[in-house]
ZALOGU-488937 format. One line per 10 residues: number of its first residue (from 1); their letters; for each residue y, x, z of C-alpha. Coordinates in steps of 0.05 Angstrom, whole numbers, padded with zeros to 5 digits. Layout:
N
NUM	a	Y X Z | ...
This chain:
214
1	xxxxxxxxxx	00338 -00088 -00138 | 00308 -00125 -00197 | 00337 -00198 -00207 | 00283 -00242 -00172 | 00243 -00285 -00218 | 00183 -00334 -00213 | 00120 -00288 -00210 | 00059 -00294 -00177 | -00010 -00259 -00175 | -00073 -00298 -00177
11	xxxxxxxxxx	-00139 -00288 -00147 | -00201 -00318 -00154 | -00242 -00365 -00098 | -00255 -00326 -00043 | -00190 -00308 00003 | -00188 -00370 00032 | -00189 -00362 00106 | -00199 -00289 00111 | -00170 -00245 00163 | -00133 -00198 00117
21	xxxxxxxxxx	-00082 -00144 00141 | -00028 -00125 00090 | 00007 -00045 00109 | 00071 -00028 00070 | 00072 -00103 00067 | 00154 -00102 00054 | 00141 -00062 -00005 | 00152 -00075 -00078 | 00078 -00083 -00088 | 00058 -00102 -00007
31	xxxxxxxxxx	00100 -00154 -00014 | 00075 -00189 -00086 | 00006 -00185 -00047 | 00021 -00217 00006 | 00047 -00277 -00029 | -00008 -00279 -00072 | -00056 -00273 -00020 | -00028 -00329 00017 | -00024 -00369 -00043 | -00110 -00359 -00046
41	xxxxxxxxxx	-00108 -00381 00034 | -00121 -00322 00061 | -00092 -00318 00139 | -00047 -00254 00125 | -00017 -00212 00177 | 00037 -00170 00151 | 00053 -00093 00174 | 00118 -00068 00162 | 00142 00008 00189 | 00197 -00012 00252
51	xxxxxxxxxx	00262 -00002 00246 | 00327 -00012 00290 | 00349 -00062 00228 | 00289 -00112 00255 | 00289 -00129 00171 | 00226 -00152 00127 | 00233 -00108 00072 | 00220 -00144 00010 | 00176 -00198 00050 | 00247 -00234 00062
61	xxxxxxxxxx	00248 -00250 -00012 | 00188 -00294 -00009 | 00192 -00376 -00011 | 00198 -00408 00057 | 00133 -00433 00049 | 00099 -00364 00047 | 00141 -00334 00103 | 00120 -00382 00143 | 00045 -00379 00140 | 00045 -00299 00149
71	xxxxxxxxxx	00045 -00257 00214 | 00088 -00202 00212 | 00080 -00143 00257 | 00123 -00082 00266 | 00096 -00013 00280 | 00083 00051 00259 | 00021 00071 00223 | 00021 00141 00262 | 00009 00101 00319 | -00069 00102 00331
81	xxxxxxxxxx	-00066 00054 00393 | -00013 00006 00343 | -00068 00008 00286 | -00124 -00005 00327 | -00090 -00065 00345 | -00064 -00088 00278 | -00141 -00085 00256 | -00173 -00121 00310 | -00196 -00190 00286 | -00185 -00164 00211
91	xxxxxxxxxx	-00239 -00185 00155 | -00200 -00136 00098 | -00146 -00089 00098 | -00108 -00070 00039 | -00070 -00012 00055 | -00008 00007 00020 | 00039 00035 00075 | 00060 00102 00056 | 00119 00144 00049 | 00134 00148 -00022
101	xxxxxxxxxx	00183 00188 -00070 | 00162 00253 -00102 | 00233 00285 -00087 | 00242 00290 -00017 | 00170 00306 -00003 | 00190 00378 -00030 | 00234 00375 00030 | 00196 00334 00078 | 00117 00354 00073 | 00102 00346 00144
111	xxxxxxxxxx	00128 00281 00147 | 00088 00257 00080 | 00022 00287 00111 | 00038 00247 00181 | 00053 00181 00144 | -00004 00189 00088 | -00052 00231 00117 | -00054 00218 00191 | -00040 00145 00177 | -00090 00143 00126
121	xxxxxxxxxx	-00143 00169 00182 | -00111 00117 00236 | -00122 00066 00191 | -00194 00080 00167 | -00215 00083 00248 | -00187 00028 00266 | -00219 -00016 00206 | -00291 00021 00231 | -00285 00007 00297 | -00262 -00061 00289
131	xxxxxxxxxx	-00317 -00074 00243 | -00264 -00086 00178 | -00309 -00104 00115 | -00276 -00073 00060 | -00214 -00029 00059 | -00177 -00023 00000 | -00137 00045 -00002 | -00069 00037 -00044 | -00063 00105 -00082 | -00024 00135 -00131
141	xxxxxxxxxx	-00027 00161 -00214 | 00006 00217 -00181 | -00068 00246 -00163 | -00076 00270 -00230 | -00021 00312 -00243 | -00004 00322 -00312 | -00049 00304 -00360 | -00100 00349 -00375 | -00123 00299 -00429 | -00120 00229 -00448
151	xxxxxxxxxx	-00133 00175 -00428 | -00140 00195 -00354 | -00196 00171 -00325 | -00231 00175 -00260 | -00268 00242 -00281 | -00199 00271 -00293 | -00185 00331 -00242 | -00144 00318 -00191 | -00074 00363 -00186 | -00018 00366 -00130
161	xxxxxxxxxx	00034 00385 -00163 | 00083 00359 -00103 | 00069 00355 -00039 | 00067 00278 -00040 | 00020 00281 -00088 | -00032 00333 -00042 | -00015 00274 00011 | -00047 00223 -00035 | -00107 00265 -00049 | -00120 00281 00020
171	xxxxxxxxxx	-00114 00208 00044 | -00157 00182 -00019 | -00213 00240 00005 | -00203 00211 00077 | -00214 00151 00053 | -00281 00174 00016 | -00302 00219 00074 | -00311 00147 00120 | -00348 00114 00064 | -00396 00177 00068
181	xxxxxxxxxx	-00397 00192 00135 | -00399 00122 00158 | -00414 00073 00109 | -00340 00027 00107 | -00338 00001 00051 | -00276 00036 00012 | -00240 00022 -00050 | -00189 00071 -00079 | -00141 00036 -00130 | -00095 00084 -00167
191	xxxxxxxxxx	-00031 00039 -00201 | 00003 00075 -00262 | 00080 00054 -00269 | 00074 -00020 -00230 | 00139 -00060 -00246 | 00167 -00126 -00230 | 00212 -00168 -00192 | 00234 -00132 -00133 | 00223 -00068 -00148 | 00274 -00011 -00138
201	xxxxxxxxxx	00326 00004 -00200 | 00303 00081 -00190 | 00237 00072 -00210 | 00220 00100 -00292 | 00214 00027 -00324 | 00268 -00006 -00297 | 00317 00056 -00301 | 00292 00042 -00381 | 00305 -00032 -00378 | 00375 -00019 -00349
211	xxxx	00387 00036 -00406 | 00371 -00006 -00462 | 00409 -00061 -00434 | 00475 -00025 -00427
């Protein structure tokens, strides 16, 4: 893991008391958002995948006096029943629960399409029946491929050149088909080589860091 140090998102007026439900929230990333969203006063409950280890994931890095204003739930977003729940009483969701890592998903594609695919759909039903307001789908640069020119932008084609990146895609156009089909609001955010505290040694940038420190 990265060293910990003081970091903090901000977001402008308008979090404060909002229902908002975090997936993935023991992440690198879920679990900067979380702090930051409690930090604007938002009323965060916290999903995290379950695991015999009954751990937080990266959420047990967080000050005391962010633990202790979040609700943390443990499940499984393949569970529809689970998700349904998770949403109910939820203003936002910001969903960034996946399974990650281009590796293993040449050896795993089933599971990447259960996690980010089926859990992508779970999600989005649960937010429209529960009348969510906005979902904000967590995505990946991955979409793209490799670049066909540059900069990439949103025009760019997309390209699954692994199966966790054809997961992506077909979670992001899941995630577009309920905006069309029935009108949730959606937002599709695509991060390009995030880093920070707390994130994994593995990833590109701090495999660099650690190279040009040694």
């Amino acid at each position: 893991m990265i060293a910990e140090e003081p970091f903090q998102w901000r977001f402008t007026n308008g979090y404060q008391g909002v229902r908002v439900l975090v997936t993935g929230a023991g992440g690198f990333i879920g679990s900067h958002l979380v702090e930051a969203l409690v930090a604007a006063g938002a009323r965060v409950r916290a999903l995290i995948r379950y695991t015999s280890r009954a751990d937080a994931g990266n959420l047990e890095f967080l000050p005391a006096r962010f633990r202790d204003k979040i609700e943390v739930i443990r499940g499984n977003l393949c569970d529809a029943s689970f998700m349904l729940e998770a949403c109910a009483g939820q203003e936002m969701v910001f969903h960034l629960g996946a399974l990650i890592g281009i590796p293993y998903s040449y050896q795993a594609a089933s599971d990447y399409v259960a996690t980010n695919v089926v859990g992508m759909v779970n999600v989005l039903e649960a937010a429209r029946r529960c009348g969510v307001k906005r979902v904000v789908q967590t995505s990946t640069s991955e979409t793209y491929g490799t670049a066909q020119y540059r900069p990439i932008d949103e025009k760019h084609p997309m390209v699954a050149q692994s199966p966790y990146a054809a997961s992506k895609i077909a979670a992001d156009k899941m995630a577009e088909s309920y905006y069309r089909s029935f009108g949730l609001p959606v937002v599709i955010v695509r991060p390009f080589n995030t880093f920070g505290p707390r994130q994994s040694a593995r990833a590109v940038i701090p495999t660099i860091l650690s190279q040009l420190l040694s």
